[in-house]
The first five atom37 places (N, CA, C, CB, O) and aatype in JSON, in Angstrom:
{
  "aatype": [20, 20, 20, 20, 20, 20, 20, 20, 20, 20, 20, 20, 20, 20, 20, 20, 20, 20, 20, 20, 20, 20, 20, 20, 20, 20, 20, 20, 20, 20, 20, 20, 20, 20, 20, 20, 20, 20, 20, 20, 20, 20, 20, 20, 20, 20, 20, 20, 20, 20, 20, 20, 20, 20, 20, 20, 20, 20, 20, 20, 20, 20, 20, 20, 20, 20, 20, 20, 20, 20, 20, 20, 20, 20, 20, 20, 20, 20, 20, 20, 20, 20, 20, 20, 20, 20, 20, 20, 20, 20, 20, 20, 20, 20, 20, 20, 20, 20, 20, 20, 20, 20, 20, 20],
  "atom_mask": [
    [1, 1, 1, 1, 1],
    [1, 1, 1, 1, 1],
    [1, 1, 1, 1, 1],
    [1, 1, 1, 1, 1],
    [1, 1, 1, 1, 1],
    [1, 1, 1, 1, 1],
    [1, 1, 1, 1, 1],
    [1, 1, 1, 1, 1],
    [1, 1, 1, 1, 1],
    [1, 1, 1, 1, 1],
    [1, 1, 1, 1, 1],
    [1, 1, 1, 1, 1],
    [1, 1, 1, 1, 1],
    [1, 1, 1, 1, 1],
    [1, 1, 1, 1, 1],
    [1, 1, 1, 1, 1],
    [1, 1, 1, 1, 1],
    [1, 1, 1, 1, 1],
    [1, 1, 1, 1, 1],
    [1, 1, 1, 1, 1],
    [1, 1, 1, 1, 1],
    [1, 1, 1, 1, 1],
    [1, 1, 1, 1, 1],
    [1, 1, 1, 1, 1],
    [1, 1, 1, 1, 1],
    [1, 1, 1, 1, 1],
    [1, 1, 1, 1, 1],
    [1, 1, 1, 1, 1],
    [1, 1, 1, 1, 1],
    [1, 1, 1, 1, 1],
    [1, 1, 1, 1, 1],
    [1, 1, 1, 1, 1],
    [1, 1, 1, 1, 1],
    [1, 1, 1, 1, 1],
    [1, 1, 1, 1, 1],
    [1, 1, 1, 1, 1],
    [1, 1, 1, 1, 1],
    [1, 1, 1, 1, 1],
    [1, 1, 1, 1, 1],
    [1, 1, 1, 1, 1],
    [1, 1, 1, 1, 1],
    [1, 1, 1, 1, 1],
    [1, 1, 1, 1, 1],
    [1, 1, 1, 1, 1],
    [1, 1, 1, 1, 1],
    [1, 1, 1, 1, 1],
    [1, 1, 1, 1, 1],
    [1, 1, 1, 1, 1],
    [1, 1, 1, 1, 1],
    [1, 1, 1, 1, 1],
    [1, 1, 1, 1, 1],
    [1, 1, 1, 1, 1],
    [1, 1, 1, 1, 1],
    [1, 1, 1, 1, 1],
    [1, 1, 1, 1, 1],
    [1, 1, 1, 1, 1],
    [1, 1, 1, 1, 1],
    [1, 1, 1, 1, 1],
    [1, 1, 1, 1, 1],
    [1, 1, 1, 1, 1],
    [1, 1, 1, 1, 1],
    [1, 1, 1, 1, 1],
    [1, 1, 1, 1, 1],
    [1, 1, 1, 1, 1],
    [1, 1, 1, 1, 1],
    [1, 1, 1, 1, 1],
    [1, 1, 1, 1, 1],
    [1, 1, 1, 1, 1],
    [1, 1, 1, 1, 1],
    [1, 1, 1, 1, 1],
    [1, 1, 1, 1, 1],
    [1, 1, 1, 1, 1],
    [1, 1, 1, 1, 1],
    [1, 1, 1, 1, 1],
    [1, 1, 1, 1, 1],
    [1, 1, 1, 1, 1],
    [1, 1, 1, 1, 1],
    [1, 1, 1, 1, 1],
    [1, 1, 1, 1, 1],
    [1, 1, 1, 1, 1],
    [1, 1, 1, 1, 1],
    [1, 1, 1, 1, 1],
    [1, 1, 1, 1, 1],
    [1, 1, 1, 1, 1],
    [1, 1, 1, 1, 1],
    [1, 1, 1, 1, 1],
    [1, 1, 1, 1, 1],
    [1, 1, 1, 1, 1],
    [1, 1, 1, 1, 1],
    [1, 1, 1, 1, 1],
    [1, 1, 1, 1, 1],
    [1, 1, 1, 1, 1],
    [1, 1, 1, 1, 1],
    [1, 1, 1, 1, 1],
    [1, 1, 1, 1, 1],
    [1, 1, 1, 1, 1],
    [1, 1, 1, 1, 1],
    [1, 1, 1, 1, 1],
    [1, 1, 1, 1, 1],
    [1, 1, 1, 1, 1],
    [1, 1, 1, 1, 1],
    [1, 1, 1, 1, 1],
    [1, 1, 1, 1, 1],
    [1, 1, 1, 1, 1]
  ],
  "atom_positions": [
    [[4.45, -11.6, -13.45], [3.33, -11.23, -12.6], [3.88, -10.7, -11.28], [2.37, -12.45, -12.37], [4.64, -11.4, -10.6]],
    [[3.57, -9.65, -10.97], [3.83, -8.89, -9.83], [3.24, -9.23, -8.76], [3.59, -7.72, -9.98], [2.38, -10.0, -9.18]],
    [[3.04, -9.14, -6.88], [1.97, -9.18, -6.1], [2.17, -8.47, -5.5], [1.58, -10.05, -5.54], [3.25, -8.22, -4.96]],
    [[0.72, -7.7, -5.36], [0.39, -6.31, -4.75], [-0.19, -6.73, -3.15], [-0.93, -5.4, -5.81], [-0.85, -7.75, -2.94]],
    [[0.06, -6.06, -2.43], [-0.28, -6.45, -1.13], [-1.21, -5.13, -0.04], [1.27, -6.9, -0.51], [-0.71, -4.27, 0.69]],
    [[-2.34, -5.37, -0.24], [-2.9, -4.28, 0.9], [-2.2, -3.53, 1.81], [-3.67, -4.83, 1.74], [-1.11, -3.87, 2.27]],
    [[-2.89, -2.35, 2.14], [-2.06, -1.75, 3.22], [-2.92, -1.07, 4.02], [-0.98, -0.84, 2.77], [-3.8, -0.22, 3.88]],
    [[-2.14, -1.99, 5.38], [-3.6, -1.84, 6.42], [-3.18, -0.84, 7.58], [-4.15, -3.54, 7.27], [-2.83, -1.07, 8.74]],
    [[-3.34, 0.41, 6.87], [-3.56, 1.4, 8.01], [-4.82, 2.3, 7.99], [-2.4, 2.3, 8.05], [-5.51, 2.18, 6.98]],
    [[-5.13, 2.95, 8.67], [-6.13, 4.0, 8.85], [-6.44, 4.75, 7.66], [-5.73, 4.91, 9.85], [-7.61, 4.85, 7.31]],
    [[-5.54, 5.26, 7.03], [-5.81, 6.25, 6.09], [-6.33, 5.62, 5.16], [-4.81, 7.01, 5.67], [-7.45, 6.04, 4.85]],
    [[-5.78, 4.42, 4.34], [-5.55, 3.18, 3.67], [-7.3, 2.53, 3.93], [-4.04, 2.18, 4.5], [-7.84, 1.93, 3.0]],
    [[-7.85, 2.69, 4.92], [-9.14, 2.55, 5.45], [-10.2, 3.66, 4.64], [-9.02, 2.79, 7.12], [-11.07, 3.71, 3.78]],
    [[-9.7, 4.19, 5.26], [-10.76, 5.47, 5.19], [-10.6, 5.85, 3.07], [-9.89, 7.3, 6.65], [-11.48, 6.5, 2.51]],
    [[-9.87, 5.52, 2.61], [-9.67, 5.91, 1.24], [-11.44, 4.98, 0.56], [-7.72, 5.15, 0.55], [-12.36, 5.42, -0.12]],
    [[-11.18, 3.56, 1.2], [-11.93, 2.62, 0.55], [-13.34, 3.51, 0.65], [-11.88, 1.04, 1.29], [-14.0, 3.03, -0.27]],
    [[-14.02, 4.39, 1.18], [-15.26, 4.83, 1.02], [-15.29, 5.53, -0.32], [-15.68, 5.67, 2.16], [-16.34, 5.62, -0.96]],
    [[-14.09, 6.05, -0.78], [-14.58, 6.75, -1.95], [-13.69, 5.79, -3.05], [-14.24, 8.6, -1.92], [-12.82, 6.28, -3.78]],
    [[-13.95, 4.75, -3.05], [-13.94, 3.4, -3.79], [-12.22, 3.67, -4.38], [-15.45, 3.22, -5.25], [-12.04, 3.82, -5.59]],
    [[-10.98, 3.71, -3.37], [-9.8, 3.95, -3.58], [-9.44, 2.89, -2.78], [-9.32, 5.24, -3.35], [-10.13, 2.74, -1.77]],
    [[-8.27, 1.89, -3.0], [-7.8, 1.21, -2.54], [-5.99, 1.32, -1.82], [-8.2, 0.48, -3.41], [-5.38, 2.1, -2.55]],
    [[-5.55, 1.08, -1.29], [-3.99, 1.29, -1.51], [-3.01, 0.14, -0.92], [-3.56, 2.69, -0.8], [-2.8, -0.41, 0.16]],
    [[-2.64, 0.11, -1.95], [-1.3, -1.46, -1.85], [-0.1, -0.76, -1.79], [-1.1, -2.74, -3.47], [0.08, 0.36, -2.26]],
    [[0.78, -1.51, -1.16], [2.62, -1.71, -1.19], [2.48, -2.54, -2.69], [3.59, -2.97, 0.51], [1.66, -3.41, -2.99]],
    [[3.67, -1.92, -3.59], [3.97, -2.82, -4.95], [5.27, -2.72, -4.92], [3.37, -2.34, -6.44], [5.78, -1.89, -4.15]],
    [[5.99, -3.46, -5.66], [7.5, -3.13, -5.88], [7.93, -2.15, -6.57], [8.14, -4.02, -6.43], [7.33, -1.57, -7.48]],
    [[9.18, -1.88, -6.06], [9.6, -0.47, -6.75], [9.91, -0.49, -8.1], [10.8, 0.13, -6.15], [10.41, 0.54, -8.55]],
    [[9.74, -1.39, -8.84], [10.38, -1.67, -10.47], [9.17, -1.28, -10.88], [10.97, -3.34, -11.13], [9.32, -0.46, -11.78]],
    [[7.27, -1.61, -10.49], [6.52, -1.88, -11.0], [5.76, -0.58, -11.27], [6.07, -2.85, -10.45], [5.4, 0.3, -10.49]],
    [[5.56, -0.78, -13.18], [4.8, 0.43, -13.52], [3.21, 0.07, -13.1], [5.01, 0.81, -15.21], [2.77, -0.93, -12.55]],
    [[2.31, 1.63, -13.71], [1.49, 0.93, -13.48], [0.35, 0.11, -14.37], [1.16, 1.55, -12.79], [-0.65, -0.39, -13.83]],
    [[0.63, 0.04, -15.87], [0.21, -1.33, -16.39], [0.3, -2.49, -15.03], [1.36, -1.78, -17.77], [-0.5, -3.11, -14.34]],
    [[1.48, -2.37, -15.12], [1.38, -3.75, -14.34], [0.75, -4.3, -12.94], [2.53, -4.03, -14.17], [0.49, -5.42, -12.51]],
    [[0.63, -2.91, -12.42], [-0.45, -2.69, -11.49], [-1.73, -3.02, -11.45], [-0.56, -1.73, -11.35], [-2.46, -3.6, -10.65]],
    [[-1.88, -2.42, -12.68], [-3.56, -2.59, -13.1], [-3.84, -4.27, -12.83], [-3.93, -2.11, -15.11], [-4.43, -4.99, -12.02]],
    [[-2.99, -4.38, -14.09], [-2.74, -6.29, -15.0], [-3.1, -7.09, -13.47], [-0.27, -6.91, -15.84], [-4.12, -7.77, -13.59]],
    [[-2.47, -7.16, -12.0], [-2.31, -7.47, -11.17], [-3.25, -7.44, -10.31], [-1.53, -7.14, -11.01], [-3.48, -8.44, -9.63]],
    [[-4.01, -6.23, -10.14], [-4.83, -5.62, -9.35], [-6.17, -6.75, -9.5], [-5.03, -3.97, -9.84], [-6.81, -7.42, -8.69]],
    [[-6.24, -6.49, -11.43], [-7.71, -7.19, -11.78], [-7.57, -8.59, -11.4], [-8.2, -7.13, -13.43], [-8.61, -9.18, -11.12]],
    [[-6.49, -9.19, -11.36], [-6.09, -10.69, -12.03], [-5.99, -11.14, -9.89], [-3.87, -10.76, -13.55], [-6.22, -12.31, -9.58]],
    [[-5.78, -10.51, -9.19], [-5.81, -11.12, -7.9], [-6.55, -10.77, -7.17], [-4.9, -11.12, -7.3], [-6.41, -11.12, -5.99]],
    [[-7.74, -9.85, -7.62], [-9.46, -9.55, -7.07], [-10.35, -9.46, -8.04], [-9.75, -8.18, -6.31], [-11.39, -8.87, -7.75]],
    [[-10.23, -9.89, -9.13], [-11.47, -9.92, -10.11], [-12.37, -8.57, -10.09], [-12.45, -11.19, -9.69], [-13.58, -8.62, -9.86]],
    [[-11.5, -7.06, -10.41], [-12.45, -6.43, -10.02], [-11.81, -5.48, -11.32], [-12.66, -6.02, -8.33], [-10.7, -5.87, -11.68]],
    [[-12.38, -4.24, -12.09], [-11.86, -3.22, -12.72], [-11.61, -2.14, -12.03], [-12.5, -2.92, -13.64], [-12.16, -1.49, -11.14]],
    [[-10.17, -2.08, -12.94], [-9.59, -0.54, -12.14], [-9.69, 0.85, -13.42], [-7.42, -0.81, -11.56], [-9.46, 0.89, -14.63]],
    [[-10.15, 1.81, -12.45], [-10.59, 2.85, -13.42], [-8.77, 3.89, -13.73], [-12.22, 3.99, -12.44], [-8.32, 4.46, -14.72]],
    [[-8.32, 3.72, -12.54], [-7.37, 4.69, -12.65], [-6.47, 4.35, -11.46], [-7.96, 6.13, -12.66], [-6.87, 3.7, -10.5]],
    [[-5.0, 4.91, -11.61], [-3.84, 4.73, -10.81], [-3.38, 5.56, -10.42], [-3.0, 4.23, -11.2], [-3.58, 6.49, -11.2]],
    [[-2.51, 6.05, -9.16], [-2.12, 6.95, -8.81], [-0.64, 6.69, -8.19], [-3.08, 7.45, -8.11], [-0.76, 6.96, -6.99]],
    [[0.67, 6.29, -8.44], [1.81, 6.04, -7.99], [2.23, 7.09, -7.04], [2.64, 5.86, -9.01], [1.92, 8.27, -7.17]],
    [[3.13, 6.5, -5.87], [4.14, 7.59, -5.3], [5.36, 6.71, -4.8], [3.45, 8.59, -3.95], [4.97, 5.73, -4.18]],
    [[6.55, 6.8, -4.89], [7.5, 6.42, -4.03], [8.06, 7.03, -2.84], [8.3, 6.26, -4.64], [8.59, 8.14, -2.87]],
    [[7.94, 6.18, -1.55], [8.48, 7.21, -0.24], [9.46, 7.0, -0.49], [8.24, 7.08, 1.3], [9.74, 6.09, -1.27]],
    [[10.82, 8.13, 0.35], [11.85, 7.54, 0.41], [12.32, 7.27, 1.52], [12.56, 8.0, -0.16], [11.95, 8.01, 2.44]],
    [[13.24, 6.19, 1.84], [13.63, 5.51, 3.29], [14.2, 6.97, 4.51], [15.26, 4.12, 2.9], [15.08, 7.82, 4.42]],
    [[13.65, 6.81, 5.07], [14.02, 7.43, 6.41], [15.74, 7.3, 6.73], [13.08, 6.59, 7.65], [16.39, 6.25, 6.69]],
    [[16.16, 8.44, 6.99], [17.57, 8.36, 7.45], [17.72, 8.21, 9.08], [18.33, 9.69, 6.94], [17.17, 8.85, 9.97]],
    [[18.59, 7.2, 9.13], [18.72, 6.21, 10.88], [19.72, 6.62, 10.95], [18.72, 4.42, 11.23], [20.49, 6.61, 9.99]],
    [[20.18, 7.34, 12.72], [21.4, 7.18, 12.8], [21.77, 6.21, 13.59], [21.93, 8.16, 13.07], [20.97, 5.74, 14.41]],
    [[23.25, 5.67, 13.44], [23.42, 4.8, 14.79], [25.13, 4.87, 15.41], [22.96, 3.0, 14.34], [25.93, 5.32, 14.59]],
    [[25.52, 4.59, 16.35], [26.57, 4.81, 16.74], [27.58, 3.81, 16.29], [26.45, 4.96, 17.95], [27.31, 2.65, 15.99]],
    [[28.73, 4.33, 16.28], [29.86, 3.33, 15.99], [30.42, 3.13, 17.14], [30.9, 3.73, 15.0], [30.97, 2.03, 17.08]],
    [[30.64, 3.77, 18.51], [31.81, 3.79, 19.63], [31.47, 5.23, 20.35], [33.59, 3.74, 18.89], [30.72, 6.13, 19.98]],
    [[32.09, 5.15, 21.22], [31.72, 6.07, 22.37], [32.19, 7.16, 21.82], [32.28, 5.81, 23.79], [31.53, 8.19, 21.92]],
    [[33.35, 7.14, 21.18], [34.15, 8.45, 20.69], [34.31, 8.74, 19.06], [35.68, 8.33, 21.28], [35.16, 9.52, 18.62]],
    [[33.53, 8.14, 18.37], [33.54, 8.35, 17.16], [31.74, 8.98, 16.78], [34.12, 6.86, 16.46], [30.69, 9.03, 17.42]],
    [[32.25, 9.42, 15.19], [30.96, 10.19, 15.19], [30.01, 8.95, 14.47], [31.06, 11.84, 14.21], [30.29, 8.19, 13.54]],
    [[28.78, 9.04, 15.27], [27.72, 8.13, 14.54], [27.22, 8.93, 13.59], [26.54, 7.56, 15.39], [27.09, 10.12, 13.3]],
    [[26.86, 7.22, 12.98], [27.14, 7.09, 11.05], [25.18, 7.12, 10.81], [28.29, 4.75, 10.24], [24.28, 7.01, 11.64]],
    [[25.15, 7.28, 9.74], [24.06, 7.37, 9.05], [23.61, 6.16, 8.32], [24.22, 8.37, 8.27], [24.48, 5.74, 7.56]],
    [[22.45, 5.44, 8.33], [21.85, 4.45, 7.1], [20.71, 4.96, 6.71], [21.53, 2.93, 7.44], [20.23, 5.88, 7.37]],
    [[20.16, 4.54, 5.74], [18.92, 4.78, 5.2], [18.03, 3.63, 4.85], [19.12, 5.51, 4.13], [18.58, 2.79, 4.14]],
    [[16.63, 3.34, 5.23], [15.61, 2.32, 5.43], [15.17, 2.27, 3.9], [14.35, 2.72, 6.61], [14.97, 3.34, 3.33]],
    [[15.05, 1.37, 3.38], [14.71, 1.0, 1.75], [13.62, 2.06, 1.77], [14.1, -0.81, 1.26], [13.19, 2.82, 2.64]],
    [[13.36, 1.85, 0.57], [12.33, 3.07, -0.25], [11.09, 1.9, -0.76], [13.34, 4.11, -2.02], [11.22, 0.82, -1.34]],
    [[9.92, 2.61, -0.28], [8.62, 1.97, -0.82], [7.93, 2.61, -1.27], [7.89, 1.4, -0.14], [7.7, 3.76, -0.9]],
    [[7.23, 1.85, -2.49], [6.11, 2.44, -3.48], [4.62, 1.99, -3.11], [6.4, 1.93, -5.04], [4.51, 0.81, -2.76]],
    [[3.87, 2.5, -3.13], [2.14, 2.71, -2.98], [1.33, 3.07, -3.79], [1.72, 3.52, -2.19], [1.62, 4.16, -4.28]],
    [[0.29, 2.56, -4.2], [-0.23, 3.0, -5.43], [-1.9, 2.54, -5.08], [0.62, 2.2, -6.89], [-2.5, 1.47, -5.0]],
    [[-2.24, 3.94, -4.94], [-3.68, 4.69, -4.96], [-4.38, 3.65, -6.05], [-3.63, 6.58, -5.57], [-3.82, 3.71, -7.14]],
    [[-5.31, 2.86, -5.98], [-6.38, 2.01, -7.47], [-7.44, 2.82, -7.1], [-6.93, -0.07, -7.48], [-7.67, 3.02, -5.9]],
    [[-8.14, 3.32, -7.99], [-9.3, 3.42, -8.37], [-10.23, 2.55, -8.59], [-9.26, 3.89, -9.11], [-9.91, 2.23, -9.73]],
    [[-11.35, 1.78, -8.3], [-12.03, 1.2, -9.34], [-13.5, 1.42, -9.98], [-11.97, 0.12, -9.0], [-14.33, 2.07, -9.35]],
    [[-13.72, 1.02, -10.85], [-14.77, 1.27, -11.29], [-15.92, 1.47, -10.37], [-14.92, 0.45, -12.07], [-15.88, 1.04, -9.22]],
    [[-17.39, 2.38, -11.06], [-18.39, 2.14, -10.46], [-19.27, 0.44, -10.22], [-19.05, 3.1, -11.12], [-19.67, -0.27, -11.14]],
    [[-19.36, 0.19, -8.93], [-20.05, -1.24, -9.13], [-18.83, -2.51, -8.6], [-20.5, -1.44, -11.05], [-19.15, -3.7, -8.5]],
    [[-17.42, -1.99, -8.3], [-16.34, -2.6, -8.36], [-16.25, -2.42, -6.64], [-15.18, -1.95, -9.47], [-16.53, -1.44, -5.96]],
    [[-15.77, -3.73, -6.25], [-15.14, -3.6, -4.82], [-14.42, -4.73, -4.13], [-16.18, -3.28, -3.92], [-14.55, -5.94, -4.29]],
    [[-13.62, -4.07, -3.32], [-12.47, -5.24, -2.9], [-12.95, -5.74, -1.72], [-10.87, -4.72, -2.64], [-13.63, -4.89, -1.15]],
    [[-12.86, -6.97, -0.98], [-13.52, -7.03, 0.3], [-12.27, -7.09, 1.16], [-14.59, -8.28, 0.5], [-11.81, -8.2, 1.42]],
    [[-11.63, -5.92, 1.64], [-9.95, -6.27, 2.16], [-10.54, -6.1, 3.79], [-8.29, -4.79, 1.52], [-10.17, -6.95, 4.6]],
    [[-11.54, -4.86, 4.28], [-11.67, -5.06, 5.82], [-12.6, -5.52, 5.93], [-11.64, -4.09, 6.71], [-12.89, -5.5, 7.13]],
    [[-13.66, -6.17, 5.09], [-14.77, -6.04, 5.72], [-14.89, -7.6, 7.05], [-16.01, -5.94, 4.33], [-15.83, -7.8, 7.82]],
    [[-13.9, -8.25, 6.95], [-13.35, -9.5, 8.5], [-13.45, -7.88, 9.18], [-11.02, -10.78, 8.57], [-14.59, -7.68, 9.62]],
    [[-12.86, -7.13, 9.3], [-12.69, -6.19, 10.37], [-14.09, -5.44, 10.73], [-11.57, -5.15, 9.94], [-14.53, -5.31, 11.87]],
    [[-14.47, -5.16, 10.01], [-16.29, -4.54, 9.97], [-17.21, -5.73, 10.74], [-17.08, -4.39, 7.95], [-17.91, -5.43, 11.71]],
    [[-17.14, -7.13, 10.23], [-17.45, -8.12, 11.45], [-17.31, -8.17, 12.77], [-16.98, -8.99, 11.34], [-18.2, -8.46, 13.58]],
    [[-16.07, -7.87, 13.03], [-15.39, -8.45, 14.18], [-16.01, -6.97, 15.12], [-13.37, -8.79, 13.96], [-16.41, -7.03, 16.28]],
    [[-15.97, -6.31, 14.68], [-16.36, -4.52, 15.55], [-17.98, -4.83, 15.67], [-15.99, -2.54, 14.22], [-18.66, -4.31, 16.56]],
    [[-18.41, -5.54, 14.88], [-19.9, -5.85, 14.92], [-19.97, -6.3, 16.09], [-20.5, -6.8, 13.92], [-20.1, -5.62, 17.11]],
    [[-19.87, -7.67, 16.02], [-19.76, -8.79, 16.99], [-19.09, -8.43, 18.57], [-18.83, -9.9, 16.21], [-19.0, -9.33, 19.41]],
    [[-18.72, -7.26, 18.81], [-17.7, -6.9, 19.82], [-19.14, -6.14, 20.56], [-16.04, -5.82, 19.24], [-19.37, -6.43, 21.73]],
    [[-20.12, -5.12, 19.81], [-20.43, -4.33, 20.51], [-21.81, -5.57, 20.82], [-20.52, -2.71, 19.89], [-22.69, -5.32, 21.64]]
  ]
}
């Protein structure tokens, strides 16, 4: 069993109106197992998947005043677009839809 973990940015926001969700998953994980995961830790159906892997950003950093700085690269993460069914929904912001309530 895999665990898929929300991803809470803006865009990641704005997807959920047209009933799209988007998680960080591990990079091994197809997406059967996505699905398998998705339903099994929100009780909800998924109609369809959409995978992408970023790849890590290249960092430079210095070694010494007089040598040439070296290069690393930041791990690589996968994201994966859920679909779900008509009638299907996750409640991941709606604490945040409260709290903007309650503010104004």
């Amino acid at each position: 069993m895999i665990v898929v973990t929300p991803r809470p940015t803006e865009k990641a926001y704005g997807e959920t109106k047209q009933n799209t969700y988007v998680f960080d998953v591990p990079l091994d994980a197809n997406k059967n197992q996505i699905s398998d995961a998705v339903s099994s830790q929100y009780d909800v159906e998924v109609k369809g998947i959409r995978t992408l892997v970023q790849s890590g950003k290249a960092v430079r950093f210095s070694r010494g005043k007089h040598r040439y700085p070296g290069t690393s690269y930041r791990k690589d993460s996968k994201k994966a677009y859920v679909t779900l069914a008509e009638g299907s929904s996750i409640q991941i912001f709606e604490d945040a839809k409260a709290d903007e309530k309650e503010k104004k």
